[in-house]
N, C-alpha and C positions, 0 to 999 in steps of 0.2 A: 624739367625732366623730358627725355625727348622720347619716342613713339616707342621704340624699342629697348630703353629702362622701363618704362612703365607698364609695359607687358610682357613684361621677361618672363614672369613667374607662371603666367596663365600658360606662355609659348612653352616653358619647360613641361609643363603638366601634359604639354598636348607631344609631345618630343618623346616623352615616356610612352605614350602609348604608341607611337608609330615603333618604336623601340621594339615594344613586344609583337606589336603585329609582324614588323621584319623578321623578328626570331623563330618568331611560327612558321612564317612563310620558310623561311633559310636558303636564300637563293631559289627559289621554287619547287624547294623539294617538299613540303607540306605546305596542306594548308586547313582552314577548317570551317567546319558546318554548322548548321543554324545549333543543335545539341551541342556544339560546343567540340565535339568530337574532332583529333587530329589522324590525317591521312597520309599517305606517301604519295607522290604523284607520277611514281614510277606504274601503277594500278595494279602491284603485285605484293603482296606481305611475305614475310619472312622466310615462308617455306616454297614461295616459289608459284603461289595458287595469283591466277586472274583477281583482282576485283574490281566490282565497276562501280562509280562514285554518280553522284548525282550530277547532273547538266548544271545545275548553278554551282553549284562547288569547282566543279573544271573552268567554267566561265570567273571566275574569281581568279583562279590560278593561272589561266592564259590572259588576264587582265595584265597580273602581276609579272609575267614575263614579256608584255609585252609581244605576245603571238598574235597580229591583229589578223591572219586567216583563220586562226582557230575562230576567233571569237567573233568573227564574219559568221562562220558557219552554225555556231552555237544561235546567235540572235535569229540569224535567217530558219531556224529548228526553234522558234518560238521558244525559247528561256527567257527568262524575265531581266531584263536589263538591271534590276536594279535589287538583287539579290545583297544582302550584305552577308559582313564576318559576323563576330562574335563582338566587334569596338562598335558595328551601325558602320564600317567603310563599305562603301561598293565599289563595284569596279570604275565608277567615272572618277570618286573620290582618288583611288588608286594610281588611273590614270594622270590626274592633275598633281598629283606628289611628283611621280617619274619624270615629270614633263612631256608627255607623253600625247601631242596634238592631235595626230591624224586617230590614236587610239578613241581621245576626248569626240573627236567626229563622228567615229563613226559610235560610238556607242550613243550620242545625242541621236543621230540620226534613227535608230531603232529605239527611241524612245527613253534614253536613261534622263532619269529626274534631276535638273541642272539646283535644283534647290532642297535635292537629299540630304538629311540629318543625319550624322554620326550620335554616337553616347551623347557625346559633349556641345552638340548642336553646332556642329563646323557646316558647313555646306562646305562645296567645292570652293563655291568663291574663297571663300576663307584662307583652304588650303593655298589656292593660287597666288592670294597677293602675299599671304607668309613666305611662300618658298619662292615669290618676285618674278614668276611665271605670266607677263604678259601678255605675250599671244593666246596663252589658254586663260586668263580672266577677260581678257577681249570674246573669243568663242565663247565662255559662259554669258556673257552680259549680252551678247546680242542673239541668243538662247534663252532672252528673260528671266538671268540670273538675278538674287534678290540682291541689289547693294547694300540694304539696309537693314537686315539678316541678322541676328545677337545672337550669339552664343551663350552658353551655359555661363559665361564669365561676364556678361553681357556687352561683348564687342561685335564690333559690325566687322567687315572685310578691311573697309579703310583703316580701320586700329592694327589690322596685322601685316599692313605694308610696310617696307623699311628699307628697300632699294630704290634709289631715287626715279627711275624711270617710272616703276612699280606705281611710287608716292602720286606722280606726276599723273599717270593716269587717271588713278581712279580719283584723285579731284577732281578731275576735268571731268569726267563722268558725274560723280554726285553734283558737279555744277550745270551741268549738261540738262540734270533731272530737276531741276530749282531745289536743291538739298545744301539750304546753308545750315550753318551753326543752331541758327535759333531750332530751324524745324530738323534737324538731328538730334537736338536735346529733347526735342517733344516726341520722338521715337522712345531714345533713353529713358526715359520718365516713365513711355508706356510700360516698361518692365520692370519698373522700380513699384508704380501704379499695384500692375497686379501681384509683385510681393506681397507688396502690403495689404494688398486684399487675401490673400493665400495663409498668409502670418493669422491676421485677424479671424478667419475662419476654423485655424487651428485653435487659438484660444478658445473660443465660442466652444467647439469640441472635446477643451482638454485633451487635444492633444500636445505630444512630446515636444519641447520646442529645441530640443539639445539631439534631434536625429542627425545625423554627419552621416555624408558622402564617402565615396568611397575612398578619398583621400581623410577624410577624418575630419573635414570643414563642416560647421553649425553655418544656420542662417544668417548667423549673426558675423559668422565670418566673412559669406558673401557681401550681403548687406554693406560689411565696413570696406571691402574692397572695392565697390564699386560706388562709393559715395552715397551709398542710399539713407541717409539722414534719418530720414521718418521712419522709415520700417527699423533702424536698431533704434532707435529711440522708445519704440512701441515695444520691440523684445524688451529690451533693458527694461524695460517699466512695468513686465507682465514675467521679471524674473529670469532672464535668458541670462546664461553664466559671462560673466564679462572675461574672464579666464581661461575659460576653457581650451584646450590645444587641440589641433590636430595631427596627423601622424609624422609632423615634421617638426613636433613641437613650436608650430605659428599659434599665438594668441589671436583676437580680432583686432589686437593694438599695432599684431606685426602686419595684419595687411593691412589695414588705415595707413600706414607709416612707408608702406611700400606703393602704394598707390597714391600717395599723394592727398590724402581724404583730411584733411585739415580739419574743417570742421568736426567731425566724426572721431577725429582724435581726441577734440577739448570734450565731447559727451562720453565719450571710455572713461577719460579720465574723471570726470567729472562720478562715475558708475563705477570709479576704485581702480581701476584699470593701471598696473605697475608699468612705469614707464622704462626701467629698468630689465623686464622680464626677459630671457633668455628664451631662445630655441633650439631645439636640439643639437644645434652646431653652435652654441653661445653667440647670436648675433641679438641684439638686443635694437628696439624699433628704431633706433638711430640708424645702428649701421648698416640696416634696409631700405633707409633714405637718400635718394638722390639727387633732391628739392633740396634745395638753398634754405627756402624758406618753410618747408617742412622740418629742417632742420634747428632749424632758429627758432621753431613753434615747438617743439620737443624738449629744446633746450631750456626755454621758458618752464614748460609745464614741468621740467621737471624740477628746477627749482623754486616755482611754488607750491610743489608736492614736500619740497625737505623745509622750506618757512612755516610750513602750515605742521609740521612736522613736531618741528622744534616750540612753535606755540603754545601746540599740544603738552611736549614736556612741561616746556616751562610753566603751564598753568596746573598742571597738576601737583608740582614741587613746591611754587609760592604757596604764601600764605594770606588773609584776607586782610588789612591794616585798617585799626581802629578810627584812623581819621577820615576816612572814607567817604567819600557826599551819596544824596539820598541814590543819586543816578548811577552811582556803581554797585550799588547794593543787590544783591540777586535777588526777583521778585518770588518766590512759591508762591502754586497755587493751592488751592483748598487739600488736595491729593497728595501733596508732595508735604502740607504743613502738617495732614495728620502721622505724616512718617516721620515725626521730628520728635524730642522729647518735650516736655512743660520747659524747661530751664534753657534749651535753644528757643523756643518760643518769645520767651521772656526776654531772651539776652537781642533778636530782632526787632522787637518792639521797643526798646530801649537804644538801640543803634538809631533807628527811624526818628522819634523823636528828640533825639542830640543830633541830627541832618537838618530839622525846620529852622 
């Protein structure tokens, strides 16, 4: 599965939000403040009356249009570089969307934080190698941007290159800093790590372990999309709904299945998990598989899901045959024999000894 199948779904989630944030913005005719509150940026309402907006609200909005005198003069009038919307963007994040270099300068230069978090924990970097913006993932990185930075989905910046020049770089960077495979998975891990310390300390709490995000994803959604083993293993064993959907109708079997999480697959299934189940568009875990061999592992499970199936019937339809040796015979214990009548009693003990 190549870099950009396998984070398609995280990139969309994050696509949605730039979505709304544009629509707010609308060409730069609004935009909004920390209350959440929407403005016109013409700084006159309806009837024609002045109004004056706050210095970081304007600084936001001449981000967005790309006015780099305005917002020369705003910084040099002490505003805070690093004022966000209502998603956690700021204006550097802003900047590094537009492509938007000499803007990215000069707002580094008065101090914007090159490893500012959004909602969704994007840094800049993030944003730059997504939208394959080199010259500005070059300025962040040599502005001490973090390469190795997870997002809420727990990707680093190198998971959201996908232009080859893009790709090209920021290897060479993560090689640059001794950042191979092994010691990137031992980053990954640190955040798998502290799931599972976070899970665990909800248990210990009683608390809820079915909270969903505002997309409508449980822990245990996370957990299976990003291969975290242990931590749904721990849900699943302390009751976390193996079913459960979120507002797209994803179960945690559709993100295993879309992530490639093989292992995490056979423990869903293994926790009842329908291999079959539908989401709200009827795509079922298959056909959010990319993987050849995620495929092939699907396709398995689920045909020992209908063996195990049909077993089931058929053992419930037959019937027990009198010739039977001792080693087929069902053991009871003491519990189960006192729920028996005297005459099955009798009729076992009589089986047993025509078996020696």
């Amino acid at each position: 599965m190549s870099t950009a199948e396998r984070y398609e779904y995280a990139k969309r989630r994050r696509r949605e939000q730039l979505e709304r944030y544009f629509a707010a913005v609308g060409n730069g005719q609004t935009t909004t403040d920390h209350n959440g509150q929407r403005s016109n940026n013409n700084n006159y309402n309806s009837r024609g009356l002045k109004i004056t907006f706050k210095p970081d609200i304007i600084l936001l909005d001449s981000a967005a249009r790309n006015d780099i005198d305005e917002v020369r003069q705003l910084l040099e009038a002490k505003v805070n570089p690093n004022v966000a919307n209502c998603d956690g963007l700021t204006a550097l994040h802003q900047a590094v969307i537009d492509n938007c270099l000499e803007m990215c300068q000069l707002l580094i230069n008065f101090g914007a934080d090159v490893n500012a978090l959004d909602k969704e924990s994007w840094s800049p970097l993030h944003a730059a190698c997504m939208c394959g913006h080199v010259d500005i993932a070059k300025l962040l990185i040599d502005n001490d941007a973090d390469v190795v930075a997870l997002n809420i989905d727990g990707l680093m910046p190198c998971d959201m290159a996908e232009d080859e020049p893009m790709v090209f770089y920021i290897d060479e960077v993560m090689e640059s800093k001794g950042l191979n495979e092994e010691s990137v998975m031992a980053i990954r891990n640190r955040a798998a790590d502290q799931m599972l310390d976070d899970i665990k300390d909800a248990v210990r709490s009683g608390r809820d372990l079915e909270v969903t995000d505002e997309h409508g994803a449980t822990a245990l959604h996370i957990a299976c999309a990003n291969g975290y083993y242990d931590v749904a293993e721990y849900l699943l064993k302390n009751g976390a709904k193996v079913d459960k959907k979120d507002k797209d109708g994803w179960e945690p079997i559709h993100a295993a299945a879309c992530w490639g999480q093989d292992g995490v697959l056979e423990l869903l299934v293994k926790y009842g998990a329908n291999v079959d189940a539908e989401t709200n568009n009827y795509e079922r875990p298959f056909d959010l598989s990319e993987d050849p061999d995620t495929k092939r592992l699907l396709t398995l499970l689920k045909r020992k899901a209908e063996q195990q199936l049909f077993a089931r019937r058929s053992s419930s339809t037959s019937r027990p045959r009198s010739n039977s040796r001792s080693q087929a015979i069902k053991r009871l214990s003491i519990s189960e024999k006192s729920k028996v009548s005297y005459s099955e009693a009798v009729a076992e003990a009589k089986l047993r000894s025509e078996a020696v």
